[in-house]
N, C-alpha and C positions, 0 to 999 in steps of 0.2 A: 772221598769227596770232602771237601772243607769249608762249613757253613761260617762265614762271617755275620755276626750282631747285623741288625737293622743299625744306622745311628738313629739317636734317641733326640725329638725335637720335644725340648723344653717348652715350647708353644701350648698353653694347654687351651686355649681359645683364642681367635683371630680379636684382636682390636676393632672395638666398633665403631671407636670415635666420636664415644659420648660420652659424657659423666652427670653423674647427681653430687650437687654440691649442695650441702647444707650451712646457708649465709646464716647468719645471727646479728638482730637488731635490739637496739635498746632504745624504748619509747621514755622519751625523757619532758618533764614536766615540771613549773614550780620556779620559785626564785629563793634560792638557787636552784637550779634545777638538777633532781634527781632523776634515778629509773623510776618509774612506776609499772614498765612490763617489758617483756622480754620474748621476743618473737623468731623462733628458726623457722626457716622459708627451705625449700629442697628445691633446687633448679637446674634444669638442662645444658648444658654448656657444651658444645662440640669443642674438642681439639685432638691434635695426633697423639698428643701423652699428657700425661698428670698436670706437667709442667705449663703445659700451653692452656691446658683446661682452667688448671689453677688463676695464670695470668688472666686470661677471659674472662675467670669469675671475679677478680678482683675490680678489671675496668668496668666490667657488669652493674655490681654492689652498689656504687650511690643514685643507680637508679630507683632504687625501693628506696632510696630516703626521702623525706617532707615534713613538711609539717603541717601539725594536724590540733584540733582544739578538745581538751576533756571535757566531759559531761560537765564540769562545775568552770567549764568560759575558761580554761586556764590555757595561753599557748602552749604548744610540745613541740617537739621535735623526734623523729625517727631518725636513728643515727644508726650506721652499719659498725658493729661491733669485730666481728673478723668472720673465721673460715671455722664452720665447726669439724667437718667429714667432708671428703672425695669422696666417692667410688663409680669406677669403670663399670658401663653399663655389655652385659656379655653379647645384648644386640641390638640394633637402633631402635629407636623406639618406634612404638607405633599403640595400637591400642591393646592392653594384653600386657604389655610387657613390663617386668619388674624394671621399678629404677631404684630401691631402696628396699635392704632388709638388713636388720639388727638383731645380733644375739642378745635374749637378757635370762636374768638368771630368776626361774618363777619362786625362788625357795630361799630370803634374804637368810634364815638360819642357816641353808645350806648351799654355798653360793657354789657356783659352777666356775668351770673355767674355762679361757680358749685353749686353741690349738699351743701357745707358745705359755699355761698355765697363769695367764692371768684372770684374777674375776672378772666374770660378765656384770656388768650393771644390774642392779636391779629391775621390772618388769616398770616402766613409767608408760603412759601413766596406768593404773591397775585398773581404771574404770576403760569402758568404749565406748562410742557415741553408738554401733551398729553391732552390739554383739550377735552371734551364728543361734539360729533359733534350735534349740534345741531335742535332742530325740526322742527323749522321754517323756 
């Protein structure tokens, strides 16, 4: 008897047809007017692939622009910078569910790498607004 291979589906999880997109804004202030802060937003975007997400995100993006007044009366403007990060969410969302997670590297003397050997970022920011209380 002669056992043929399974074929092998490349598939390693069905498309959910969501993504988290990380926009990036720069709050601009001043005459001439510079940055004064710099804001990344992560946002929901459905589409069939990267490509359509991406598109969405972009006609998306000058909805979070305006303008807005600093503490010292000066007009600003919020202005959309670009695309920082994609990524494919593994299931739609709902409550629970992961929409973003980042490797970084907790040891800037001893930096870690990815899968394809590049460094991880360092640990930003190192403080937490909710650190885990602890057990001891």
């Amino acid at each position: 008897m002669v056992t043929r291979p399974m074929p092998i589906d490349e598939t390693l999880v069905e498309p959910s047809g969501w993504f988290a997109v990380q926009l990036r804004y720069a709050y601009l202030a001043g005459s001439p007017a510079s940055v004064t802060l710099v804001e990344d937003r992560v946002v929901l975007v459905a589409g069939s692939d990267e490509e359509a997400a991406l598109g969405r995100a972009v006609e998306m993006a000058p909805e979070y622009e305006d303008d807005y007044e600093t503490d010292e009366g000066e007009s600003g403007t919020i202005r959309f910078e670009g695309i920082v990060a994609i990524k494919e969410l593994d299931d739609p969302p709902m409550a629970g569910i992961e929409v973003w997670h980042e490797f970084m590297s907790p040891d800037p003397a001893r930096r870690t790498t990815d899968d394809e050997g590049e460094p991880l970022p360092p640990v930003y920011p190192e403080e937490m607004a909710f650190p885990r209380a602890h057990d001891d």
